[in-house]
N, C-alpha and C positions, 0 to 999 in steps of 0.2 A: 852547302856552301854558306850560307844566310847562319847557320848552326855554328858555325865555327868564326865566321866574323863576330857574330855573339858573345862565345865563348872567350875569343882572344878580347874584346872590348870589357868583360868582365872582372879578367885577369888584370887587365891593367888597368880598370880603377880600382881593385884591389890590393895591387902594388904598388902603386903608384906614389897613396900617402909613407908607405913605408918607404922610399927610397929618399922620398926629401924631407921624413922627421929628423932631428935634430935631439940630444943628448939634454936633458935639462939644465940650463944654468944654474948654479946658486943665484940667490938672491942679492948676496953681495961677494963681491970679490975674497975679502977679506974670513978669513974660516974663524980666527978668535973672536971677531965681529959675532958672527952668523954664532959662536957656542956661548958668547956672552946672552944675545938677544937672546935663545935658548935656555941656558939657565935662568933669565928673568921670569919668560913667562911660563918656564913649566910650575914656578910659583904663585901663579895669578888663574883665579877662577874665568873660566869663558862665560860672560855673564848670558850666554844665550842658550846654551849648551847644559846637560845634566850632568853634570861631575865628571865633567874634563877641564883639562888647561887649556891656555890659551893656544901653548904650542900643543897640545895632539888636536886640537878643533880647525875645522875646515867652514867653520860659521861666515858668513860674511863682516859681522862684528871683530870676528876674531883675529881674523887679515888685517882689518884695520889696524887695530891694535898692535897688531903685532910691527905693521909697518912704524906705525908711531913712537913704538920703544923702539926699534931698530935709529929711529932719524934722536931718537931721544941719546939713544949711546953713542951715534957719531958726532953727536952735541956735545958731549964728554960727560955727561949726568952720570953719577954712581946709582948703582941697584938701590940704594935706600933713597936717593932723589926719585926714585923712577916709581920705586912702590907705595912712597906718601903721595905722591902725584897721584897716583890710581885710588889711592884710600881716601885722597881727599874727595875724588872726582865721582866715585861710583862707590865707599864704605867699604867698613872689614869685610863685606863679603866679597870680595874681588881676591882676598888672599886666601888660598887654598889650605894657610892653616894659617885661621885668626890670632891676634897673641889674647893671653891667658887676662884679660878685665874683668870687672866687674858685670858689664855685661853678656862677656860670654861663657859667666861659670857656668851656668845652666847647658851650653852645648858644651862643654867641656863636660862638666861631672854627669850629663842626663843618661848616656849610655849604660852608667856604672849605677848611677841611680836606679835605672830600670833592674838592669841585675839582681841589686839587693831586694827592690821589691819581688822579683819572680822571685828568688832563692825563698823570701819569708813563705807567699805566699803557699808553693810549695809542699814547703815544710808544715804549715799552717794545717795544710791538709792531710798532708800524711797523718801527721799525729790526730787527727779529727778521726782519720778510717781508721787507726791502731786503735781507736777507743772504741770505738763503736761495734771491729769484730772483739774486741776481749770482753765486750759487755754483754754480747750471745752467749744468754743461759741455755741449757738442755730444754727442751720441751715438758711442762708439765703431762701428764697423763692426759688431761681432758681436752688440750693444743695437738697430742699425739693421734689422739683418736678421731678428731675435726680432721687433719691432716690426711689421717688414711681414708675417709670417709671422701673429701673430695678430690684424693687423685684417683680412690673407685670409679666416682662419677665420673673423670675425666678418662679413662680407659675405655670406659662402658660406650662411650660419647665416639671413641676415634674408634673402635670394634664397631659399634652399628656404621661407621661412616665408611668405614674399611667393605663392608657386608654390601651396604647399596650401590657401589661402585662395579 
């Protein structure tokens, strides 16, 4: 009896939260609202976060933010007030792709940079081993007969070791 009052007091507090959850709201009533605020910050770095946006970060910086462009577009501010606003307040790293300055040729070309250094070096090399097997002369006689004299000793060496085993 004790076993089944149990049982039923288990069931329902585990039904219980499902019966009075509730559907999630949007955040704002308005859906062009809610795809505007979206398309701004899938352009803006989560400054907390490793290479997400604002919108896929669940940071708590990132909420913020996001609330504050949301209150920034029902201000009536256009995307480019919205994004000098962030570059002034937190720099071109807040934009998920910097414009093309003078100080950001270096993250702009260093990928490509890196590139042409791997390709050189590479190459550098290869052609270093092409030289080096084409420069293997035949063995002289007296390099031949050093040769065969120690991989004798080297047989003799693994036969006795084979022998005391």
């Amino acid at each position: 009896m004790v076993i089944r009052k149990t049982m039923i007091l288990l069931l329902l507090l585990v039904i219980m939260p499902a019966v009075y959850a509730k559907e999630a709201q949007p955040l704002a009533a308005d859906p062009a609202l809610e795809n505007k605020v979206y398309a701004i910050t899938s352009e803006l770095r989560c400054l907390v976060c490793q290479n997400q946006t604002i919108a896929e970060s669940h940071a708590d910086l990132a909420i913020d933010l996001k609330n504050q462009i949301r209150g920034m577009v029902k201000a009536g501010q256009t995307e480019d007030q919205i994004k000098k606003y962030m570059v002034h307040r937190y720099g071109d790293f807040v934009l998920y792709r910097p414009p093309l300055m003078k100080t950001t040729y270096l993250l702009w070309g260093g990928p490509f940079l890196l590139l042409v250094i791997g390709f050189t070096v590479l190459l550098f090399n290869l052609r270093r081993r092409r030289t080096l097997v084409a420069d293997d002369a035949p063995l002289s006689a007296e390099e031949a007969q050093k040769l065969n004299t120690l991989l004798h000793k080297q047989d003799e060496k693994t036969e006795e070791g084979e022998s005391k085993s």
